[in-house]
N, C-alpha and C positions, 0 to 999 in steps of 0.2 A: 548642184553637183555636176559637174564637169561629165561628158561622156570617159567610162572607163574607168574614173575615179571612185572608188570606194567607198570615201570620204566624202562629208559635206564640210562646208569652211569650217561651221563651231566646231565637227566630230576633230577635225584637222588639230584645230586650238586644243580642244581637253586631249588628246591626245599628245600633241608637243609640250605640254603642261606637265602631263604626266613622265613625258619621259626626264623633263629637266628634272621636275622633282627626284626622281627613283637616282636619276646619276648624282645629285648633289649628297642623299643620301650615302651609295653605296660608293662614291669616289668613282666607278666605270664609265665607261662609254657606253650607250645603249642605242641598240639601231633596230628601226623595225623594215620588213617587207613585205608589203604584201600584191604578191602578184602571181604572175604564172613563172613558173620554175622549170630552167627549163633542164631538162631530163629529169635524173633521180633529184629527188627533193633535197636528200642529205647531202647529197655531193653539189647540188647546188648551193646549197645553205652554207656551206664550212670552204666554198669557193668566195663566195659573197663575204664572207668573214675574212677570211683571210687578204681582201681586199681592200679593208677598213687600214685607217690612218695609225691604230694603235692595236694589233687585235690581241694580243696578249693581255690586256689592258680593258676587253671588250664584250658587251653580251648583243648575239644579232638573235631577231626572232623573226623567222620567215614563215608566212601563212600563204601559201594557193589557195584559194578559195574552191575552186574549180577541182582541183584534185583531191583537194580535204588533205591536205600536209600540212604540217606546223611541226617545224623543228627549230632548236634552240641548239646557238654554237654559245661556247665561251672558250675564254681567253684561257693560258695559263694561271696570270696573275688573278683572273677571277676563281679558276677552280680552286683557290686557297681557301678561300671564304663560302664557295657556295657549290653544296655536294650535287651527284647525281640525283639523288632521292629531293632534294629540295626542288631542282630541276622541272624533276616529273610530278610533283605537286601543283607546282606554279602552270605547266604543260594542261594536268587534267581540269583543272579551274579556267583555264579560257579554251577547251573543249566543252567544257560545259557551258560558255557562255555562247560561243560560236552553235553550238547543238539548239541553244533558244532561239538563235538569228542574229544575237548580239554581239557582232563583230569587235566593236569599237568597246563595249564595254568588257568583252574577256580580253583583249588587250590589255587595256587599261588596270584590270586588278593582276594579269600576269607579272606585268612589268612589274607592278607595286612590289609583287610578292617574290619573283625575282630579286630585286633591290634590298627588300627587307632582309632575305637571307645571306647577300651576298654582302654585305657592310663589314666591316672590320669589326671584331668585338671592343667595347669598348675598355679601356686602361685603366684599371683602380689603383694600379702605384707602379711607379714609375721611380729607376732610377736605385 
């Protein structure tokens, strides 16, 4: 693991794994951050979002380690699909992983869970 790096290679890999997966699912763009924020977290996070190549389009999930933050932006085109309350679900599940030490694994079921809510419902008739 790299000085600074949060990550180790494999944590790197299950983790870009999972993000592909969750975007192939919910059709979004998913970004993560994890670093020091700087000033207010939220206004950093919806800064950082708003920075992304599609952010209507977008879910970012920024964590300070350091400060204990973890906010979640989305796009417009995602708040169609994926409520507040869904949000803060997916939020409190990788607080609770981050709370055991498990960085990379409350990532990992966030996003999932994230992605699951945020998917287009599916179309029984069409037309």
């Amino acid at each position: 693991m790299a000085a600074g790096d949060p990550f180790s290679s494999a944590e790197r890999v299950a983790l870009d794994e999972t993000i592909r997966k969750a975007e192939r699912l919910c059709r979004a763009e998913i970004s993560v951050f994890v670093g020091a924020a700087s000033g207010d977290p939220r206004q950093f996070a919806t800064s950082l979002h708003n920075s992304l190549v599609a952010p209507s389009r977008s879910i970012l999930v920024m964590v300070d380690p350091d400060q204990r933050a973890l906010e979640v932006v989305t796009g417009g085109y995602v708040r169609r699909t994926l409520t507040d309350a869904e949000v803060e679900l997916a939020v409190l599940a990788m607080q609770t992983d981050f709370a055991a030490g498990d960085l990379v694994g409350g990532l990992r079921r966030g996003i999932q869970l994230l992605a699951d809510h945020a998917r287009s419902p599916d179309t029984l008739h069409a037309g």
